[in-house]
N, C-alpha and C positions, 0 to 999 in steps of 0.2 A: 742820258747815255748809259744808265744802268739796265742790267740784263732782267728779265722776268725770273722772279725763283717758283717752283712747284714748292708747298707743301703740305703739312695736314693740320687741320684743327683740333689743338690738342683739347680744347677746352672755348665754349664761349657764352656768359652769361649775358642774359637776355634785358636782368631788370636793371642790372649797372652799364649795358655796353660796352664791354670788352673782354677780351679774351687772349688766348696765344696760337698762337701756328707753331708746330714745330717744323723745321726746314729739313731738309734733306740730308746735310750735315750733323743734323742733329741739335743743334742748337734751337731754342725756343725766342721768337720774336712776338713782341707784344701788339696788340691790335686792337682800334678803336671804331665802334660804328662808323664813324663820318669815313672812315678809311674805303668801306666797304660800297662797290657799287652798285649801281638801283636805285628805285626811288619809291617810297613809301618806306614801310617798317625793314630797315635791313639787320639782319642778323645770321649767324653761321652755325654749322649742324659739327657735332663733335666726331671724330673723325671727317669730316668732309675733304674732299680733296682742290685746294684753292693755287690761284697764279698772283704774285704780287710784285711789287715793286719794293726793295729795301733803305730806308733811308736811315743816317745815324740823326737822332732826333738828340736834346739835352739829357734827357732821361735812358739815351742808348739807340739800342737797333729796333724799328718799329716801322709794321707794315703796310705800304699806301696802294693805293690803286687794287683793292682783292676784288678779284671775280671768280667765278667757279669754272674751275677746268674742263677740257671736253671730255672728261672721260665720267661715263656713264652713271649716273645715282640711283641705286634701287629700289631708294626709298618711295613713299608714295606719300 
């Protein structure tokens, strides 16, 4: 029943798996590979612009279901 949030990746290392989003608000929500969707090697680009699902997990607010948003990457 929860809403999809936009936000950005403020930060996400590659050799430990995990990183943070900041939200729109502003607030910083923490994020774990298994979170993210895809299949093979998933990981997320600093700045990138992602849609997730928020859940309060034991250790807090923490991001599930991230996919990359429709809007445009101009990286290559």
């Amino acid at each position: 029943m929860s809403d999809r949030e936009i936000g950005t990746v403020k930060w996400f290392n590659n050799s430990k798996g995990y990183g943070f989003i900041e939200r729109d608000t502003g607030d910083d929500v923490f994020v774990h590979f298994r979170a993210i969707r895809g299949d093979g090697f998933r990981t997320l680009k600093d700045g990138q612009k992602v849609e997730f699902n928020l859940i309060d997990s034991q250790k807090g607010l923490q991001a599930e279901d991230v996919s990359q948003t429709d809007i445009a990457d101009s990286d290559m």
